[in-house]
Backbone bond lengths (Angstrom), bond angles and torsions (degrees), N, CA, C in turn:
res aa  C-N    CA-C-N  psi(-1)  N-CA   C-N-CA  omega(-1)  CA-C   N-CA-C  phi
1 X - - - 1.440 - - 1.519 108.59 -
2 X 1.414 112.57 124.69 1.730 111.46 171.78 1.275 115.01 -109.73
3 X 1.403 131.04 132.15 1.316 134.08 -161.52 2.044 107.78 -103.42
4 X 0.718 98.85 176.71 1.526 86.99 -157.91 2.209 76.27 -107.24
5 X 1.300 105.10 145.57 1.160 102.53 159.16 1.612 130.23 -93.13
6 X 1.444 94.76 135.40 1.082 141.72 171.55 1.674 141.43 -32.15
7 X 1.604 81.56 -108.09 1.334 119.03 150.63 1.373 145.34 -55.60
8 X 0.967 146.62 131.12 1.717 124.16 168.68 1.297 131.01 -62.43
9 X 1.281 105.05 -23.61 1.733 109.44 173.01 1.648 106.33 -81.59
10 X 1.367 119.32 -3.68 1.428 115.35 168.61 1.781 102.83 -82.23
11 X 1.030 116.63 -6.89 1.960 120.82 -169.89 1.631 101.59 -99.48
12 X 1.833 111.74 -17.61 1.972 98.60 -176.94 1.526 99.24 -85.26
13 X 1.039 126.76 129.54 1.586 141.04 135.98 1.600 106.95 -5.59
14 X 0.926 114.39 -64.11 1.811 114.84 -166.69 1.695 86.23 -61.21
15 X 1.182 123.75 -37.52 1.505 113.59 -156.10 1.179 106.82 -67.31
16 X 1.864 127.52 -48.85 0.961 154.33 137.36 1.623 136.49 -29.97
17 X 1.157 108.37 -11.23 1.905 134.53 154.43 1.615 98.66 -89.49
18 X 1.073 121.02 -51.16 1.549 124.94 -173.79 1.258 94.44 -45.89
19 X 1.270 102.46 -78.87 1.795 120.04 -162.58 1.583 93.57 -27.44
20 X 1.643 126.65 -78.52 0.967 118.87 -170.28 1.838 130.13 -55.05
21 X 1.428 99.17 -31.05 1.660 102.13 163.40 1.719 128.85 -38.47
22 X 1.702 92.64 -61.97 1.621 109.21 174.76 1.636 97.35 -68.30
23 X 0.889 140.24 -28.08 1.936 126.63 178.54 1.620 87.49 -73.67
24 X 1.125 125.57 -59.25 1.548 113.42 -165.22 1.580 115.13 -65.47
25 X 1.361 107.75 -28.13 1.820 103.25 166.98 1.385 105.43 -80.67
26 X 0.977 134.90 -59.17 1.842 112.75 160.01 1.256 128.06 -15.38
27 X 1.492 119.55 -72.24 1.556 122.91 171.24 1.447 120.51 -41.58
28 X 1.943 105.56 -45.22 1.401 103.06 162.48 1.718 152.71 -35.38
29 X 1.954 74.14 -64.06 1.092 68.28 177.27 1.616 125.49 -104.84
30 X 1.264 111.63 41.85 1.448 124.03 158.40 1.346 123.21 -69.70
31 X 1.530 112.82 -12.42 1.165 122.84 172.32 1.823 123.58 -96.35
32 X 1.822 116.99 15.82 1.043 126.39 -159.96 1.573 81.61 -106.81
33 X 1.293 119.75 133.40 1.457 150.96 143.39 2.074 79.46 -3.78
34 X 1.395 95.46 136.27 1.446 113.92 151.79 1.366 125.37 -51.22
35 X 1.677 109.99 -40.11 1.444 117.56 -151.33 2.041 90.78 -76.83
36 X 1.711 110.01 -4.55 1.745 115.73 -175.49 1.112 88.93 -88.12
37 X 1.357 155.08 -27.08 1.321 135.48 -163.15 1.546 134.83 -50.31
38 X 1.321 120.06 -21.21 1.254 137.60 162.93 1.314 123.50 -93.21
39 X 1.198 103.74 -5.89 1.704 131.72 -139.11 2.168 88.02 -114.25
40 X 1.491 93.42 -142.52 1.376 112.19 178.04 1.732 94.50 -57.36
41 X 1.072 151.70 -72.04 1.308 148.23 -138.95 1.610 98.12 -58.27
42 X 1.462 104.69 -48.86 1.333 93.21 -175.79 1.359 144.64 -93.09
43 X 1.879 93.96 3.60 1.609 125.78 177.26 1.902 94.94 -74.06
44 X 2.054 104.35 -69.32 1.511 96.52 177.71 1.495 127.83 -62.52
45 X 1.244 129.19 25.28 1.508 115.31 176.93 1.518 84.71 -119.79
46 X 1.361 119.65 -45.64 1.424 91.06 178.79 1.680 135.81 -66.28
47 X 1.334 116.38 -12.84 1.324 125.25 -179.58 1.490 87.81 -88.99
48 X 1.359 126.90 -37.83 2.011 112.26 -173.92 1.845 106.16 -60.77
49 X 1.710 102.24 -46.00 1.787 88.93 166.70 1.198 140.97 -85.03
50 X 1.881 112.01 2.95 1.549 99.64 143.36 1.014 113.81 -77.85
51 X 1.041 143.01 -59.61 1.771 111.71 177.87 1.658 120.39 0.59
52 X 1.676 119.06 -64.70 1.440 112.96 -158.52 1.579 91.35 -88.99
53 X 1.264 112.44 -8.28 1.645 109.96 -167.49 1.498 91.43 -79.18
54 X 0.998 139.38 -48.28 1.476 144.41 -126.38 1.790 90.98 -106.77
55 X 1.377 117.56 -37.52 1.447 116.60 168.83 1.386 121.06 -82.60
56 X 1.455 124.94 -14.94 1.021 92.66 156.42 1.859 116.13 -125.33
57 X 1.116 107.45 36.35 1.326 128.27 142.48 1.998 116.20 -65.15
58 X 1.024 97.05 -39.52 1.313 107.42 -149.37 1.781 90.85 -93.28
59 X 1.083 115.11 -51.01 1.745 119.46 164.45 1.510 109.31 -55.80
60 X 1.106 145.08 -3.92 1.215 147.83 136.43 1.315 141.22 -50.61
61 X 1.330 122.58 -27.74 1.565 168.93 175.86 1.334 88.94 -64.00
62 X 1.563 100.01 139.03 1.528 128.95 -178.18 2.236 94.81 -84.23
63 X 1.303 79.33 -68.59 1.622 102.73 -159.04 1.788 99.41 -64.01
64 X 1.394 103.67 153.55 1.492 99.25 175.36 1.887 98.10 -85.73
65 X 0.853 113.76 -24.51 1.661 123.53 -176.03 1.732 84.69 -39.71
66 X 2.057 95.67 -82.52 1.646 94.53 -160.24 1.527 96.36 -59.71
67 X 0.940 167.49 8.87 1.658 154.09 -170.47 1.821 83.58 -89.34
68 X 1.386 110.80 -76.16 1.229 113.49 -172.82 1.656 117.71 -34.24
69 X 1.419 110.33 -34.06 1.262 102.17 -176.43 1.775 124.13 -75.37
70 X 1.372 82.01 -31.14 2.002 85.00 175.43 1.036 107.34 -86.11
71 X 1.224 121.12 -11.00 1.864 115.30 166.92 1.295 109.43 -67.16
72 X 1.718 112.28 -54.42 1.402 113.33 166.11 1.764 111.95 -30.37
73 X 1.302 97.28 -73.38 1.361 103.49 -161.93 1.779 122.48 -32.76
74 X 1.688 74.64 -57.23 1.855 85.77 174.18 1.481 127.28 -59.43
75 X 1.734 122.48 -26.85 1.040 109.56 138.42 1.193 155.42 3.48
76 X 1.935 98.87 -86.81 1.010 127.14 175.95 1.563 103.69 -53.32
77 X 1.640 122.12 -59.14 1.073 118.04 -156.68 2.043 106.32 -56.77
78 X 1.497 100.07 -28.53 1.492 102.85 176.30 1.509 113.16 -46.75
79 X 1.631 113.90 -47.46 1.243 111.92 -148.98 1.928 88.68 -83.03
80 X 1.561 100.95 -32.44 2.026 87.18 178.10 1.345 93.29 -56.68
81 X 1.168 155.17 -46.56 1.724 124.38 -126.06 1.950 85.18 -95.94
82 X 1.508 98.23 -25.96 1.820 96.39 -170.51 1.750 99.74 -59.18
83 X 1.465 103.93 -38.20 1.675 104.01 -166.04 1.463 105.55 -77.11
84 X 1.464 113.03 -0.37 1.665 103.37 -169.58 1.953 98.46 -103.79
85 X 1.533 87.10 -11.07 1.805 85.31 -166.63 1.706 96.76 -81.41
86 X 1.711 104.57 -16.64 1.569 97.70 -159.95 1.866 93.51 -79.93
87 X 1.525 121.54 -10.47 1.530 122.67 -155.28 1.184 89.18 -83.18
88 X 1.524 114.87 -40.22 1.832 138.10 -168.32 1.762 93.65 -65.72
89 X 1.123 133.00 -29.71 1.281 124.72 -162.69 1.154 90.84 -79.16
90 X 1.736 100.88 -58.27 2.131 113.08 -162.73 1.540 105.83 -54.74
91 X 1.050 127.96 -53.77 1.401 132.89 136.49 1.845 136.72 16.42
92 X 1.558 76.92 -52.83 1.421 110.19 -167.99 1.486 126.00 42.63
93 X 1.681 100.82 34.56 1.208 123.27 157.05 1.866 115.51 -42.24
94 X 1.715 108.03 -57.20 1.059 119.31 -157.24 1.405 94.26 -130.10
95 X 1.591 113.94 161.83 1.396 108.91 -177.58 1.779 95.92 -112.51
């Protein structure tokens, strides 16, 4: 199903890299041992959808202050899901 956009944070590029990031950590980590499901699987998908949560949370924002901050945030959440994919590698969950 394709939804017609909306929003304006559906029109930035980064928002639209996101989108596809969190689908590709999904697909990923479908391939993590069951016994991760409570575990890492369900720590990195939730930090991969703040990312799009947090941007367009944050494009919602009056002030550039709070804008900056959910940009921050989502950031951050980038660099958790990067540090969870590198545990998933050591793991050798994922190659």
């Amino acid at each position: 199903m394709c939804m017609n956009e909306v929003f304006a944070f559906e029109k930035l590029d980064v928002y639209k890299v996101a989108r596809v990031y969190v689908r590709n950590v999904y697909f990923l980590s479908d391939k993590f041992p069951q016994k991760e499901d409570f575990a890492l699987t369900s720590q990195i998908r939730r930090a991969a959808v703040s990312i799009t949560s947090n941007i367009a949370e944050g494009t919602s924002r009056f002030s550039v202050k709070d804008k900056s901050h959910f940009i921050e945030i989502a950031y951050g959440s980038l660099m958790e899901t990067y540090s969870q994919l590198q545990v998933a590698s050591d793991l050798m969950y994922i190659k």
